[in-house]
C-alpha positions as CSV (number, residue, x, y, z in Angstrom):
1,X,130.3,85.9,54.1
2,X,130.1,82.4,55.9
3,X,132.9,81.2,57.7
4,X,133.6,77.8,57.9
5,X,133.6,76.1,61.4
6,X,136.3,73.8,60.9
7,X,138.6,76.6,59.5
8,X,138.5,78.8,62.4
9,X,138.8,75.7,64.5
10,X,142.1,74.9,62.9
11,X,143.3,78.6,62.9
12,X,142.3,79.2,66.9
13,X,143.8,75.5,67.6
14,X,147.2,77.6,67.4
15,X,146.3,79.7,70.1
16,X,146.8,79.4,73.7
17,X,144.0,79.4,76.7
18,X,144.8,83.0,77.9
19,X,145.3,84.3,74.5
20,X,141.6,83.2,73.7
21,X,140.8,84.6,76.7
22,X,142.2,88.2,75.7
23,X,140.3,88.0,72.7
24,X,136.8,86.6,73.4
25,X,137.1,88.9,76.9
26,X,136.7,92.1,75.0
27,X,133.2,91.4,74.2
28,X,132.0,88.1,75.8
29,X,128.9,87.8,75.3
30,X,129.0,88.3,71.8
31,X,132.0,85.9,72.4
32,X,130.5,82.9,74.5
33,X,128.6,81.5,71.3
34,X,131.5,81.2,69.1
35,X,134.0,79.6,71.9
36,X,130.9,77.2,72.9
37,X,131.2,76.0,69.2
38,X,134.9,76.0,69.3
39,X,134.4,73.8,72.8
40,X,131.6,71.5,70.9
41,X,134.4,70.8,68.1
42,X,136.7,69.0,70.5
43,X,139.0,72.4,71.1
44,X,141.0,71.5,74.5
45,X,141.6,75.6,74.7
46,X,138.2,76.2,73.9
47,X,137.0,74.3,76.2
48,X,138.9,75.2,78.9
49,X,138.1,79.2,78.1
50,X,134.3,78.1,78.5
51,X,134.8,76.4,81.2
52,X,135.9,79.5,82.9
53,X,133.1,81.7,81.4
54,X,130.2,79.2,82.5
55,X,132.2,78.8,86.0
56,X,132.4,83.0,86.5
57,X,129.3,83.8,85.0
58,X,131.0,85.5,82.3
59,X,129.2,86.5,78.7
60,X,126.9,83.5,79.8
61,X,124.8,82.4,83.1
62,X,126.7,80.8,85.7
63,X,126.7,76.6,85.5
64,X,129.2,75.1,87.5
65,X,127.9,72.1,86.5
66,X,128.5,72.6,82.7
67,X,131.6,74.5,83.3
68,X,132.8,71.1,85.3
69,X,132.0,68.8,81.9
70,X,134.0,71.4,79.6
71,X,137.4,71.2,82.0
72,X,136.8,67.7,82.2
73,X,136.8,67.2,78.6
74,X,139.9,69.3,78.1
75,X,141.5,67.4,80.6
76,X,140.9,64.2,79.1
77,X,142.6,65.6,75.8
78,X,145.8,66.2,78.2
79,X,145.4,70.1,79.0
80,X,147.5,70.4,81.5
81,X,145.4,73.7,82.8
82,X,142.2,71.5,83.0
83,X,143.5,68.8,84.8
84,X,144.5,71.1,87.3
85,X,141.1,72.9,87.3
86,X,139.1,69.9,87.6
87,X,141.1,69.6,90.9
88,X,140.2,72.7,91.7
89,X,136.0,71.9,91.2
90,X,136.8,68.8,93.0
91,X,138.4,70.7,95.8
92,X,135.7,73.2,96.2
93,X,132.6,71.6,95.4
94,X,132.3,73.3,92.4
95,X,129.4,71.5,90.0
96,X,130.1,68.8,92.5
97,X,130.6,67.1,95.1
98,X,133.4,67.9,97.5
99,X,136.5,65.4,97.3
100,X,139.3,66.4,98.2
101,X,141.0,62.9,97.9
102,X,140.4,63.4,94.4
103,X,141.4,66.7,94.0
104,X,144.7,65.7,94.8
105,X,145.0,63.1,92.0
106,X,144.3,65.4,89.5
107,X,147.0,67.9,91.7
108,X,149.3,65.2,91.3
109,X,149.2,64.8,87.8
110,X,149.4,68.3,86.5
111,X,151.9,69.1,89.1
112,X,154.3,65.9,87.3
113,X,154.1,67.9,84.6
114,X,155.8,71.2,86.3
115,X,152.2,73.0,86.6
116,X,152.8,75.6,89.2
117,X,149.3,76.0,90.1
118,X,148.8,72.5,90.7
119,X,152.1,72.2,92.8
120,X,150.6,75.5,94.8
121,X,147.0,73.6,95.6
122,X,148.6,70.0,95.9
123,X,150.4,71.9,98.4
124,X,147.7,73.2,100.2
125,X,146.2,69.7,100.6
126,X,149.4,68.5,101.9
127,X,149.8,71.4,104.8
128,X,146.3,71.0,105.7
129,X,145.8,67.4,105.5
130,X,142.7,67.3,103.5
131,X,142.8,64.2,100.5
132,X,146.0,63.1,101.8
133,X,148.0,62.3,104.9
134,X,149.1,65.5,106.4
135,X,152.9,66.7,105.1
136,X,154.5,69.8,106.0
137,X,157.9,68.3,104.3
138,X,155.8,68.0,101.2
139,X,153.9,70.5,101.2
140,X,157.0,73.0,101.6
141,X,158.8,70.4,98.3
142,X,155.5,71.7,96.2
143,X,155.9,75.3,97.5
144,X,158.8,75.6,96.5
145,X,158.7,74.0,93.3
146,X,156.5,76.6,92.0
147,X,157.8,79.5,93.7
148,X,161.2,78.3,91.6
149,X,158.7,79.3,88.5
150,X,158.0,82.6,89.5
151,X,154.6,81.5,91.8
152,X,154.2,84.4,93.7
153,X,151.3,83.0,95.7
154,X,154.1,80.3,96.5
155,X,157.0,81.9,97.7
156,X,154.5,83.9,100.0
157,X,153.7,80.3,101.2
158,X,157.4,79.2,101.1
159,X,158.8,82.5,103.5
160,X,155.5,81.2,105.9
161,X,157.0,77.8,105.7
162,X,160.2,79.4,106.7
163,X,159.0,81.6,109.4
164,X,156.7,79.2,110.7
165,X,159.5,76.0,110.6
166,X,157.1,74.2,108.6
167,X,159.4,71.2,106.7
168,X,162.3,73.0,107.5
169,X,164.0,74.4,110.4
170,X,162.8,78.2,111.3
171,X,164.7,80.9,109.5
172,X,163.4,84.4,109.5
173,X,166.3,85.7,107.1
174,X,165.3,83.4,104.1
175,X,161.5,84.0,105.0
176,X,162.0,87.5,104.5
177,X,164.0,86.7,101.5
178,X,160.5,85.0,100.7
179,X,158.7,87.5,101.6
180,X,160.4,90.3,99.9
181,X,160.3,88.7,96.8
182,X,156.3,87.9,96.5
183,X,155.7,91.7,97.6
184,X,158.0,93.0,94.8
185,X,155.8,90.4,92.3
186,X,152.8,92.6,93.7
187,X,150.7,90.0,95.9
188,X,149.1,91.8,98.5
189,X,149.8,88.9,101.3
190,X,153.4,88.9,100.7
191,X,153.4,92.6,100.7
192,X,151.5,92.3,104.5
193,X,153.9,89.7,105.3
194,X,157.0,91.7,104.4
195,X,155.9,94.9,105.9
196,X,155.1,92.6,109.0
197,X,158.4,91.4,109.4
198,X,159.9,95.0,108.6
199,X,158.1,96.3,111.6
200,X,159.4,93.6,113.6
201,X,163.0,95.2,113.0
202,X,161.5,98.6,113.5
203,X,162.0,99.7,109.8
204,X,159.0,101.3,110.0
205,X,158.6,103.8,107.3
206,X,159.6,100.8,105.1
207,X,156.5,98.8,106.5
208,X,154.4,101.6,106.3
209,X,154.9,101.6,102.7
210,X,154.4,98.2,102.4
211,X,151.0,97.9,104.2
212,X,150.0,100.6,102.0
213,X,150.7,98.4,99.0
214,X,148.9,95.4,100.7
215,X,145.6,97.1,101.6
216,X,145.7,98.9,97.8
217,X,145.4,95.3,96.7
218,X,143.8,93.5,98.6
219,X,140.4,91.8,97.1
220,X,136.9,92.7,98.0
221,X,135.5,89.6,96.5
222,X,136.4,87.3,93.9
223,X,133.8,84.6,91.8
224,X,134.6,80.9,91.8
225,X,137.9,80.1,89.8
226,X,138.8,83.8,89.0
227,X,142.5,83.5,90.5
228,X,143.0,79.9,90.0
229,X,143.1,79.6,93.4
230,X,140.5,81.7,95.0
């Protein structure tokens, strides 16, 4: 039986990026085919999903390049995922050349539209002054705007802006607060962080537990794009 192309467009349009991804990541070479036909037929999700596949290497050979071209065309559609992730190949020099400047356009725009990701890596840009003139007030605004979404990359980042003093004044007890809270969401450099500033106030079995945790997760190696943030 022969499926029609457009029929299976319109079903899989429904579908979200990471939903595709569950499904086409069971099998994905047998997968890549079908979402690069999904991607040809103008399917922002698709494309994204590709993009990701050609960028990791996954079910097809790696191609930054080509993985670049399929984010950009999702982004143009006003994917919200691709903009940011075009930011991201921009940022890194993924498929092309650095430009950082850039990167934080496309930051910009996908963080307007509450992307937490994007509010996480404009941040970034903004602490270390790459793209943009460097911010710590601003940064620490964007940090904080996506750990209010549940970022747990971010509220690691907002208990170091509150250790550290950076666009705020110094406050240990709401950089634990911080700190606590991206452990408990399970990312391994909150959990150092916490178990850090547990030792510092010699709660010691506590820490111990929590370096435990930290060195459990922490990552060996990771391909381009796998986090989102790398």
């Amino acid at each position: 039986m022969s499926l029609d192309i457009r029929s299976v467009t319109s079903l899989l349009s429904r579908w979200s990026e990471p939903r595709l991804r569950e499904l086409f990541g069971r099998d994905p070479g047998q997968a890549a085919p079908w979402v690069s036909v999904l991607a040809r037929e103008g399917l922002a999700e698709a494309q994204l999903c590709y993009g990701r596949m050609l960028l990791q290497g996954t079910g097809v050979p790696s191609d930054a390049v080509a993985a670049l071209k399929c984010f950009r065309r999702a982004a143009e559609q006003g994917n919200i995922d691709a903009v940011n992730i075009v930011g991201r190949c921009l940022d890194n020099g993924w498929g092309t050349a650095e430009d950082p400047q850039a990167a934080a356009g496309h930051y910009r725009r996908a963080a307007d539209g509450g992307h937490a990701w994007a509010l996480y890596n404009l941040g970034h840009l903004y602490l270390d002054g790459r793209g943009v003139t460097r911010d710590v007030d601003a940064a620490y605004r964007c940090y904080r705007r996506a750990a209010g979404q549940g970022h747990e990359r971010a509220m690691n980042l907002v208990g170091r802006c509150c250790e550290q003093g950076w666009g705020r004044p110094p406050d240990l007890a709401a950089a634990g607060y911080w700190y606590q809270r991206s452990a408990q969401c399970g990312y391994f450099r909150g959990q150092y962080n916490w178990a850090t500033l547990l030792l510092q106030q010699q709660r010691v079995d506590e820490a111990a537990v929590w370096f435990q945790r930290a060195a459990a997760g922490w990552p060996r190696q990771t391909p381009p794009g796998s986090d989102r943030r790398c």
